[in-house]
N, C-alpha and C positions, 0 to 999 in steps of 0.2 A: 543545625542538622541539615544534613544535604537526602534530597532522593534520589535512590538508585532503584533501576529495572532488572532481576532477575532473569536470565535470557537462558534459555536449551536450546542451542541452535538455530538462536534470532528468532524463537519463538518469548514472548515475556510470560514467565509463571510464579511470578510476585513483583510487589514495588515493598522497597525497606525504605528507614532513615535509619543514616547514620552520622557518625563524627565526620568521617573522612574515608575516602576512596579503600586507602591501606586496610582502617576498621571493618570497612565492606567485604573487600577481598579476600581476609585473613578469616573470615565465617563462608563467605560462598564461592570464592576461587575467583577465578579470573573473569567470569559471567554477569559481570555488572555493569550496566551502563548508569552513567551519570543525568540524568533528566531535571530538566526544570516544566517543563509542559507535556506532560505524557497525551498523546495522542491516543485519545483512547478508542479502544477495537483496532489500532495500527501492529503493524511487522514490523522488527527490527531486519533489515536489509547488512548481514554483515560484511559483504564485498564494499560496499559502499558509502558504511558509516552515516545510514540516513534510517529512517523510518517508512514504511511503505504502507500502503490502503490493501487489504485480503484484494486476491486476484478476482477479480470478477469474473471469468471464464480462463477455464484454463489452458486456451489458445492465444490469450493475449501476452501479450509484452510489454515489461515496464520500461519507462522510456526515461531514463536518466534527465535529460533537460528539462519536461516538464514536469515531472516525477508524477505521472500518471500511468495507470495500466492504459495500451493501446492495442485495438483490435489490427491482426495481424493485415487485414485488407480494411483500408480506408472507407468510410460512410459516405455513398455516391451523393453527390452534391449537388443532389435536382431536391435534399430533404428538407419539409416543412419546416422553417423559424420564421418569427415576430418579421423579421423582413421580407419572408419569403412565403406570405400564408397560403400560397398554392402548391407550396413545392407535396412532396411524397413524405409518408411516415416510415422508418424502416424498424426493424429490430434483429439483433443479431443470434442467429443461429449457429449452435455451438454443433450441429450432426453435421453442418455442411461448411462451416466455418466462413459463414459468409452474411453479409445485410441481404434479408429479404424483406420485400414491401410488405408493408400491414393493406389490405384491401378493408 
C-alpha cells in the first residue's frame, strides 16, 4: 500500500492508502500527493512541488533555497547568540513590519 495526501488547494484534508496512484486518482481525482513522510502541521506548496511550514506572520516570505519563511527586513545583527551574549534581543512586529528590541 502506498500513502497519499488528499490536498484542496495545497491545503491536505486526509491521508489514504492505496494500491497505486491510478487506484487513488480514480476515487479523489487528481488531489493526491504521493508521501512517504508526512510532515506533519506542514503546506503543500503547489508551485513548487515541496511542502511548506504555516506562515508565521503574514509579511514573511518563503524563500525557496532555504525553504524557510523569511522576514521581509532582515534581524539587525547587533542580536543576542551563545557567541554573542551581549548582543540585543529583538522580536518581530507584524503592526510595523519590523524587529524591535525587547528592553
Amino acid at each position: 500500500m502506498i500513502s497519499f495526501a488528499i490536498h484542496n488547494q495545497g491545503i491536505v484534508i486526509n491521508i489514504i492508502c492505496a494500491e497505486s496512484r491510478q487506484v487513488a486518482e480514480s476515487i479523489f481525482g487528481t488531489n493526491v500527493l504521493e508521501i512517504t513522510n508526512l510532515p506533519v502541521g506542514m503546506d503543500w506548496f503547489l508551485e513548487n512541488d515541496t511542502w511548506y511550514a504555516p506562515r508565521v506572520f503574514d509579511s514573511w516570505i518563503w524563500n525557496l533555497q532555504t525553504q524557510q519563511w523569511e522576514a521581509p527586513t532582515p534581524m539587525p545583527l547587533n542580536q543576542k547568540t551563545i557567541t554573542n551574549p551581549n548582543g540585543k534581543l529583538f522580536e518581530w512586529s507584524e503592526a510595523i513590519t519590523s524587529w524591535i528590541e525587547i528592553t
